[in-house]
C-alpha positions in Angstrom: -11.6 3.8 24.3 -11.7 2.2 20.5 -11.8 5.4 19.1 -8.8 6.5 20.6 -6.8 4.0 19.3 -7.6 4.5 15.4 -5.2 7.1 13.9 -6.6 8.7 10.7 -4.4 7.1 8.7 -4.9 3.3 9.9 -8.5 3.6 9.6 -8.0 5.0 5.7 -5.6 1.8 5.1 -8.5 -0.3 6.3 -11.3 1.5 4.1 -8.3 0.9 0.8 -7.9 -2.6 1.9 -12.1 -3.4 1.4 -11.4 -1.9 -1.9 -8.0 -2.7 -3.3 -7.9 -6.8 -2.0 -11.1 -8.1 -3.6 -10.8 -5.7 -7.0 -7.3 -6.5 -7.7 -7.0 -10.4 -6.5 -10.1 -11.1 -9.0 -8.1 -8.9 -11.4 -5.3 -10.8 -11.3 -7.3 -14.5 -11.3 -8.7 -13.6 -14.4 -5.2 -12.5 -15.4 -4.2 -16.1 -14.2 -6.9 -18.5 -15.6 -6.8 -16.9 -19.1 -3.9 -14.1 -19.6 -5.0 -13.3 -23.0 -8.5 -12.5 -21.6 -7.7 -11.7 -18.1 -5.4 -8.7 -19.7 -7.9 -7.3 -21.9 -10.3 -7.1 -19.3 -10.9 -3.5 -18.4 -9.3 -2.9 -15.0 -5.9 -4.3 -17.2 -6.7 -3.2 -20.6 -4.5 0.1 -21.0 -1.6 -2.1 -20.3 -2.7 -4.7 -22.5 -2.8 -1.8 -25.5 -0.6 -0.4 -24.8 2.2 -3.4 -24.7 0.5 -4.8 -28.2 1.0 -1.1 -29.9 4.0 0.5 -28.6 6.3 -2.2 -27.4 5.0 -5.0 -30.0 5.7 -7.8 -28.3 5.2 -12.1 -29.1 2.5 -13.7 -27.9 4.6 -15.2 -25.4 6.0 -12.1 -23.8 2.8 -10.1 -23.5 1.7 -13.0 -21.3 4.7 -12.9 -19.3 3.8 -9.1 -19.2 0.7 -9.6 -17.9 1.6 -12.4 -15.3 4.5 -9.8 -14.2 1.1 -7.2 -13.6 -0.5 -10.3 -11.4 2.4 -10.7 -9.3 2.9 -6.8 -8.9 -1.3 -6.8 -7.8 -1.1 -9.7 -6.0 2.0 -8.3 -4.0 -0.4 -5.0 -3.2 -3.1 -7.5 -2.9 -0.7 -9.5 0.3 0.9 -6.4 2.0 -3.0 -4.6 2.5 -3.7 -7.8 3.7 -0.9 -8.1 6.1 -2.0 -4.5 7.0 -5.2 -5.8 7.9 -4.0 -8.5 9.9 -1.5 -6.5 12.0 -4.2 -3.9 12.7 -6.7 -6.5 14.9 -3.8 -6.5 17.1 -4.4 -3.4 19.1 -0.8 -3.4 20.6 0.6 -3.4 17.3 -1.7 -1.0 16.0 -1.3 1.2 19.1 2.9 1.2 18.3 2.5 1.8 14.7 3.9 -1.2 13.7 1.0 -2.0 10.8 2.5 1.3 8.7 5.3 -0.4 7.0 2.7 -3.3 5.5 0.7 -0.3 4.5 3.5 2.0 2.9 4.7 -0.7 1.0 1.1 -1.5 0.0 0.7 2.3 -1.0 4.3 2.2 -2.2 4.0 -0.5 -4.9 0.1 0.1 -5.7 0.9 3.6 -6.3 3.7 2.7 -9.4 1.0 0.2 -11.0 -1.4 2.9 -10.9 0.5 5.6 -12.3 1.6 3.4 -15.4 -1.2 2.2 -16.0 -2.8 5.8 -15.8 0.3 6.9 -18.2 -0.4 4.4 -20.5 -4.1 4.3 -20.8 -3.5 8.2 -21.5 -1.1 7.4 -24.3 -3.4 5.0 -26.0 -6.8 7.2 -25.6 -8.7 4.6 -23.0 -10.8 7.2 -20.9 -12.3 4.6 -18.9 -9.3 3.0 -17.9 -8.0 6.7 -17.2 -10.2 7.5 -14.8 -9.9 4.1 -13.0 -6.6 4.2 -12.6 -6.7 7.7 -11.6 -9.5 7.3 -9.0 -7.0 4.4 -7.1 -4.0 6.5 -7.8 -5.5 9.4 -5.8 -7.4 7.0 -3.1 -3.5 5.4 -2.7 -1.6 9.1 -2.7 -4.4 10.3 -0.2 -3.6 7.6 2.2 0.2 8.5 1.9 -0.5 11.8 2.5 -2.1 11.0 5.5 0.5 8.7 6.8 3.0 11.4 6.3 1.6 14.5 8.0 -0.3 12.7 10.6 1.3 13.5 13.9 2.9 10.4 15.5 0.8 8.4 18.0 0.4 10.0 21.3 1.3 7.4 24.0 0.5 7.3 27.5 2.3 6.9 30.3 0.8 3.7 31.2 1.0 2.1 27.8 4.6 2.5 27.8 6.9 0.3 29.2 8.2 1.6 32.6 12.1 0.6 33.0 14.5 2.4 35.5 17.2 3.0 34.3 20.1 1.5 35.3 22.0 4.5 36.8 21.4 8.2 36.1 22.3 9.4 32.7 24.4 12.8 34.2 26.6 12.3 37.5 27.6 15.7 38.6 31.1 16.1 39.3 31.9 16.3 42.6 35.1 19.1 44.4 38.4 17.5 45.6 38.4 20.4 47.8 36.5 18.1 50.7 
């Protein structure tokens, strides 16, 4: 009966979840306690070059850039989480009503990624390429899913029964009688 209730899709959102929530939250708390050091760590530092050799920004306003990256991971960070939350309830997960928290999730995580793939490219990180790469495809895979899955299947006797009111198509009736 479990089984049945896991689409393809939810159960991927929950495998991105273990991954994405603890990786990025520590990513942005380091970003947070020190964001000199936080950015230059290496799940940040292709943005970090990136902003100090193309844009050339102050001191001040790379560490505004890099608390705008902690806010935009954090944000990925609170919609998986919401995701998760929302699937324990299997009514909700049942309706589908746990794939907005998710597409937003995959939504927003999927921009960081592909910056920060774009820019580690332009500045010659291949570490940071592959990184950001390897979540951009785990995050595009999941959307993928979500998008060709076919809807849930509901039965009968999970849906609500309601009469309706009065039929939807009254045939006319001859004057003739």
């Amino acid at each position: 009966m479990m089984a049945t209730n896991w689409r393809i899709s939810t159960f991927n959102g929950a495998l991105l979840a273990a991954y994405f929530v603890p990786a990025w939250t520590v990513a942005a708390f380091r970003i947070m306690i020190s964001p000199v050091y936080g950015f230059y760590d290496r799940p940040n530092v292709s943005i970090a070059l990136f902003i100090s050799d193309y844009l050339q920004l102050a001191a001040t306003s790379t560490v505004r850039a890099a608390w705008l990256l902690a806010l935009g991971k954090l944000t990925v960070v609170a919609f998986f989480a919401v995701f998760v939350v929302l699937t324990t309830r299997a009514t909700i997960r049942k309706s589908g009503g746990c794939d907005e928290a998710l597409a937003f999730a995959l939504g927003i995580g999927s921009l960081i990624s592909f910056a920060s793939m774009l820019m580690a490219a332009k500045v010659g990180e291949a570490a940071a390429l592959r990184l950001h790469a390897t979540e951009l495809l785990l995050l595009l895979g999941t959307a993928i899913l979500m998008a060709v899955e076919p809807p849930l299947l509901r039965k009968a006797k999970d849906m609500p029964s309601a009469a309706p009111a009065e039929p939807a198509f009254i045939a006319p009736q001859s004057k003739a009688a």
